[in-house]
C-alpha positions as CSV (number, residue, x, y, z in Angstrom):
1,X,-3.3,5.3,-11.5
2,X,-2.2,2.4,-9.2
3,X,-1.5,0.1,-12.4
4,X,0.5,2.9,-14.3
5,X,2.6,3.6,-10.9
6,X,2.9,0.1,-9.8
7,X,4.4,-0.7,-14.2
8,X,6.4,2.5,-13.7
9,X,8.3,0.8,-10.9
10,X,9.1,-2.1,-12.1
11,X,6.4,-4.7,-10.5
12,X,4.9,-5.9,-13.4
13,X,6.5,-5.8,-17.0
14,X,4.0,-4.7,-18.4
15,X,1.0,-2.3,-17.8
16,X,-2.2,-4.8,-16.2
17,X,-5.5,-3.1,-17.1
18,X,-7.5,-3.2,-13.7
19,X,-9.6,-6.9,-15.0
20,X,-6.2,-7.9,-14.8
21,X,-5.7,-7.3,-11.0
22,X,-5.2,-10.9,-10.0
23,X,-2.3,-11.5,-12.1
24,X,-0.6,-9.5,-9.6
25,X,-0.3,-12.9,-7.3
26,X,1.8,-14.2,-9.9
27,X,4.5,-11.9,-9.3
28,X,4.1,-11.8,-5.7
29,X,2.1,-9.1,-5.4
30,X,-1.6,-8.3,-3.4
31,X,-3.7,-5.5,-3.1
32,X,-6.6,-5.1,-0.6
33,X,-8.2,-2.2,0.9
34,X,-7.5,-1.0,4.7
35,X,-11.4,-0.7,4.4
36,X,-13.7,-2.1,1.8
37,X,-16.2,0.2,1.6
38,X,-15.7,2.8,-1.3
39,X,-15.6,6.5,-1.2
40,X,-14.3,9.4,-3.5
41,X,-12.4,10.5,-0.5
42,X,-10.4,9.0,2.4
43,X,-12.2,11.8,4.8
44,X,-15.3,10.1,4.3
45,X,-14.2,7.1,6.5
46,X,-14.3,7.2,10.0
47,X,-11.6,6.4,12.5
48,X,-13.4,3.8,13.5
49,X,-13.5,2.4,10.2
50,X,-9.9,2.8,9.5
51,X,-9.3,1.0,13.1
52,X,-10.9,-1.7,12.3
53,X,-9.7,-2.1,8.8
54,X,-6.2,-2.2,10.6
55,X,-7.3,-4.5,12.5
56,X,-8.6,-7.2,10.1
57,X,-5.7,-6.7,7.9
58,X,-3.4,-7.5,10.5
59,X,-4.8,-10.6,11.2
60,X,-5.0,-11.3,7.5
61,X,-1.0,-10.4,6.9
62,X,-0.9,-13.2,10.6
63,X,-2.4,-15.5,8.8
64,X,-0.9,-15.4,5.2
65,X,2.7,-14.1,6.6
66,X,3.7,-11.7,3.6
67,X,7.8,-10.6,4.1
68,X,6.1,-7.0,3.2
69,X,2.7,-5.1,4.1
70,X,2.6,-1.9,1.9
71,X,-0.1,0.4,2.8
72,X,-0.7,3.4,0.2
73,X,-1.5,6.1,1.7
74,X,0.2,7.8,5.2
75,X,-2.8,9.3,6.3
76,X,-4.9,5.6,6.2
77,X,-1.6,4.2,7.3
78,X,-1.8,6.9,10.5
79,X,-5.4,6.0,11.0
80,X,-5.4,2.4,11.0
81,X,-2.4,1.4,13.2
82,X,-2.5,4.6,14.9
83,X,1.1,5.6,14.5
84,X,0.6,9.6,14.0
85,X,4.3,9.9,13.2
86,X,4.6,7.7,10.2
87,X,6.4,9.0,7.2
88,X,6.0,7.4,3.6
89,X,8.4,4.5,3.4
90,X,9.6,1.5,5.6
91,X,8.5,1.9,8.9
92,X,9.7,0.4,12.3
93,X,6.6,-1.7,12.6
94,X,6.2,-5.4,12.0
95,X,3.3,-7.7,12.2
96,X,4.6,-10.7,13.0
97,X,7.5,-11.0,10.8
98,X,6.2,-9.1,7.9
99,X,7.7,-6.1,7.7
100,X,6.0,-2.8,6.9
101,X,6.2,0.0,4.6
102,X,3.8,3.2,3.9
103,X,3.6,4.7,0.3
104,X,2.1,8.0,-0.9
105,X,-1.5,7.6,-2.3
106,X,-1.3,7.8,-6.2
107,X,-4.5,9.2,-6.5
108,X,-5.2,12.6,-8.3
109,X,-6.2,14.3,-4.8
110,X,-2.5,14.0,-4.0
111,X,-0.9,16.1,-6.4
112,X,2.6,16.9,-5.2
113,X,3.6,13.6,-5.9
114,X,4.8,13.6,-9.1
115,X,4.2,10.0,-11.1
116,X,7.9,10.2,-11.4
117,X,7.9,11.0,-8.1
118,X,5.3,7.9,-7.2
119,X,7.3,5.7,-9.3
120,X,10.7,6.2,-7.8
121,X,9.1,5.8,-4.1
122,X,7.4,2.4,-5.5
123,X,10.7,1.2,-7.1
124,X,12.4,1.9,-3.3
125,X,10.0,-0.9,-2.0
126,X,10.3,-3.2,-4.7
127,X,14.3,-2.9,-4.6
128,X,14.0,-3.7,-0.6
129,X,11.4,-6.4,-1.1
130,X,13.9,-7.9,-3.7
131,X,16.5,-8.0,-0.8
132,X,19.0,-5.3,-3.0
């Protein structure tokens, strides 16, 4: 669903099959996991898990200096920098200079966001990353 929502917005031109996932770089775009171990749902990671895959990505975002860090998912957003109060879309926070922005979870388990809906919210990023 991430490849169809990610198309739908206007990243890519066309629709990337997931083997395709590192052509993303070529048009600025990387994906990583908050944590990299998989589950069916985000309640089976602990907060200690999401803490420290905050962590780590922080320092990775230090250390490559992206202008934007766009973290699907509010609730995994919530849990890994421990900002209870964050809403989907840009947020307040930086790390370092790279600005930050939260984005509902695409996946099935998150059905009141439309993939219109999903789209449109995607779009909003890229239109900000693209200074418009």
């Amino acid at each position: 669903m991430v490849q169809i929502t990610v198309h739908r917005s206007g990243f890519t031109p066309r629709l990337l099959l997931p083997s395709e996932q590192r052509e993303l770089l070529s048009y600025g775009l990387g994906i990583t996991n908050v944590v990299a171990r998989a589950t069916a749902r985000a309640d089976e990671l602990s907060a200690e898990e999401y803490r420290e895959g905050g962590r780590l990505l922080a320092l990775k975002v230090a250390r490559l200096r992206p202008r934007w860090l766009a973290v699907v998912g509010v609730t995994a957003y919530r849990a890994a920098f421990d900002d209870r109060k964050a809403r989907v879309g840009p947020q307040e926070r930086t790390i370092g200079d790279t600005r930050v922005w939260v984005l509902p979870n695409p996946s099935g388990l998150n059905a009141h966001w439309t993939p219109a809906a999903l789209a449109e919210e995607f779009g909003r990023l890229r239109e900000a990353a693209a200074g418009r």
